[in-house]
C-alpha positions, 0 to 999 in steps of 0.5 A: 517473510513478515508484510505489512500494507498501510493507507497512511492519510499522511499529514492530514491525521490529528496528533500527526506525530504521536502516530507517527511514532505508533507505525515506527514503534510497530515496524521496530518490533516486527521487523517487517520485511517488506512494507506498502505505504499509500498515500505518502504525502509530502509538501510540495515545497518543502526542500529537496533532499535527494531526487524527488523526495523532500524533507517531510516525505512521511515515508522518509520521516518513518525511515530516518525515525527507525534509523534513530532506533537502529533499524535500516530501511530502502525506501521507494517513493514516486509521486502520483498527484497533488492531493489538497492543493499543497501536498504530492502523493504518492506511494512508497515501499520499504525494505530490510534489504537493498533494491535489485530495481524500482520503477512506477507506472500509471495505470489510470486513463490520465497521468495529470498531477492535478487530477487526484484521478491520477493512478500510479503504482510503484514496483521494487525487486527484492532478492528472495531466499531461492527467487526475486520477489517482486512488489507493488504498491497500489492505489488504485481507483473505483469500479463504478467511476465513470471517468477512469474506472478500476477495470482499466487500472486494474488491467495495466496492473496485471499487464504489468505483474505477468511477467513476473514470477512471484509478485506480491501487490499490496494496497488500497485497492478501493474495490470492496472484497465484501461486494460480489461481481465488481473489481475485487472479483476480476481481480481473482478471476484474472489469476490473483490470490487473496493471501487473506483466504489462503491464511492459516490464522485470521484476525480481523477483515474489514479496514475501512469503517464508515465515511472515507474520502472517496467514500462520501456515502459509505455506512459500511465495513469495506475491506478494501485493503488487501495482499493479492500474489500470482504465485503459489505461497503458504500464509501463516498468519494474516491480520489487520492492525493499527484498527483500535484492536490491534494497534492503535489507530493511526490513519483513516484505513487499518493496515493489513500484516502477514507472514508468508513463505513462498512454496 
């Protein structure tokens, strides 16, 4: 199974377009199963196209582009918080094959749209080789925020993926792996596994460099993007991408792809 996990800073990239085609030139020749979209923004008033997704939903743009190149996706997509005044944020994943169910959920202290604070995560059920996979896409918040802190978060997350056989969560969790003793920390302790060390093959670590939004100080490599599972899985090969190196640059975070197979 081929993943792949971008914070997409939808929108708000220059030369928007040609990135965009970067991502669907990369998803058309890896063939992804499975990809974790964050900050998937869309105007909030452009037009309606179906529930809540509009017309220039970016992970919808994404769809109908690789559609065009004769590559079929399922797209899930809820809305998190406004974001710039203008924009719905929110989360999306994509898959080769149909949903067996999706959902989203708040994991943050508020659920106000107008609070970019507000943390929902999306969730969809794939059928598997022998079993369901289960998948999320997380954006999430900060260890140290004194207002809704990760700690918080990151306990409904794993409330939520305890019931779940083989669940794999994807995302910009904004909890540094580099740093010790903090989010990404209690996230392994609490049963998760970073498919990132579990890797027979590794190219690349951190995703962020520099000042990010939400990192205002930063003047640091952070990886704060990350494949985090709760079931026994062999990694052959994990990577970071869209970094210059591998790929083009196509937003302010790299992405992170792996391929996996469940024990």
């Amino acid at each position: 199974m081929n993943i792949l996990t971008l914070n997409c800073h939808a929108w708000l990239e220059d030369r928007q377009q040609e990135k965009i085609e970067w991502i669907v030139e990369r998803i058309a020749s890896e063939e992804y199963d499975l990809i974790a979209l964050q900050e998937v923004n869309q105007h909030k008033e452009a037009p309606i196209l179906e529930k809540n997704i509009r017309e220039n939903n970016f992970a919808h743009v994404i769809v109908e582009r690789l559609k065009q190149l004769g590559l079929n996706y399922y797209l899930f997509w809820d809305f998190a918080h406004y974001g710039y005044d203008i924009y719905e944020e929110g989360l999306a994943i994509l898959s080769r094959t149909p949903f067996l169910s999706t959902d989203s959920f708040f994991v943050s202290k508020t659920s106000d749209p107008t609070n970019y604070k507000s943390r929902k995560i999306v969730k969809a059920v794939v059928e598997g080789h022998d079993s369901p996979t289960t998948i999320y896409s997380c954006h999430l918040g900060w260890w140290h925020d004194p207002e809704d802190p990760a700690k918080h978060q990151l306990d409904e997350l794993i409330r939520h993926v305890q019931d779940d056989d083989r669940a794999l969560l994807l995302g910009d969790f904004n909890n540094d792996a580099f740093v010790r003793g903090e989010g990404y920390d209690y996230m392994i302790e609490n049963g998760l596994q970073d498919l990132f060390h579990l890797a027979t093959e590794r190219e690349g670590d951190a995703t962020v460099h520099g000042k990010i939004a939400g990192w205002d100080e930063n003047k640091t490599a952070l990886r704060i993007d990350l494949m985090l599972t709760n079931a026994p899985v062999h990694v052959s090969r994990h990577a970071v991408v869209f970094d210059g190196e591998n790929g083009p640059v196509v937003s302010d975070h790299a992405g992170v792809e792996a391929t996996i197979f469940w024990r």
